[in-house]
C-alpha positions in Angstrom: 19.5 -0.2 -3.6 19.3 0.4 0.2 18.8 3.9 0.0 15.6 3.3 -2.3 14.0 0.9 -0.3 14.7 3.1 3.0 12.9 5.9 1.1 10.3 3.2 -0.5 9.6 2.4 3.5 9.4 6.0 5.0 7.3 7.0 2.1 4.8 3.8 2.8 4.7 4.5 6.5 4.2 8.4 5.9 1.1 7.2 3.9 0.2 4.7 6.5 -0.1 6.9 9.1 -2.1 10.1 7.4 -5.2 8.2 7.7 -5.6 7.7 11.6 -3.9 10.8 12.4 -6.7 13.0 10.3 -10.0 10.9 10.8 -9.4 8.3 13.8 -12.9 7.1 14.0 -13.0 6.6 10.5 -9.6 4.7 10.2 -11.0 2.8 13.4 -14.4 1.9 11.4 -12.0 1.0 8.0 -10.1 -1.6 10.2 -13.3 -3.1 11.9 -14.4 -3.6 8.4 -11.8 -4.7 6.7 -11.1 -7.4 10.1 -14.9 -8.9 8.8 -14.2 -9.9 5.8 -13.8 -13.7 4.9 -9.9 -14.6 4.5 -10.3 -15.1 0.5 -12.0 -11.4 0.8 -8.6 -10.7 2.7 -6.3 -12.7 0.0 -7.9 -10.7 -3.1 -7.0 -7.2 -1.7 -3.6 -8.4 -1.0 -3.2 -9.4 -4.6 -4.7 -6.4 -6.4 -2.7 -4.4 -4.1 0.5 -6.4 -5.3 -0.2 -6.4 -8.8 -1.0 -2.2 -8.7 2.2 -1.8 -7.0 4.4 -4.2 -9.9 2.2 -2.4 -12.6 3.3 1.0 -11.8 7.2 -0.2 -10.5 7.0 -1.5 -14.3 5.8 1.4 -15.6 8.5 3.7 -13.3 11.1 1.6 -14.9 10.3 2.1 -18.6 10.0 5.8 -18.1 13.0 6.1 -16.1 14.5 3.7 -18.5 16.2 1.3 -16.7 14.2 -2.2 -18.5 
């Protein structure tokens, strides 16, 4: 289990950081943007961004076969 979450981690963080390392400014403008919205605004992404990520761990599973 470690070993995936250890990839799971460098692969987020390798995604993370290709945005501000090709297009600063417009990483800079996302995150001035994204710091204006209202904290139910802030909430709502959080959720849809957990509910992708279980939807498609789900769907990994089943075609990896381990439900």
């Amino acid at each position: 289990m470690w070993p995936t979450l250890l990839t799971a981690f460098a692969l987020m963080l390798l995604i993370e950081g290709l945005l501000p390392f090709i297009a600063p400014k417009v990483w800079r403008e996302t995150f001035r943007r994204i710091t204006e919205l209202a904290d139910g605004q802030i909430r709502f992404l959080g959720l849809s961004s957990i509910v992708v990520g279980e939807v498609l761990r789900q769907r990994q599973r089943r075609e990896a076969g381990t439900v």
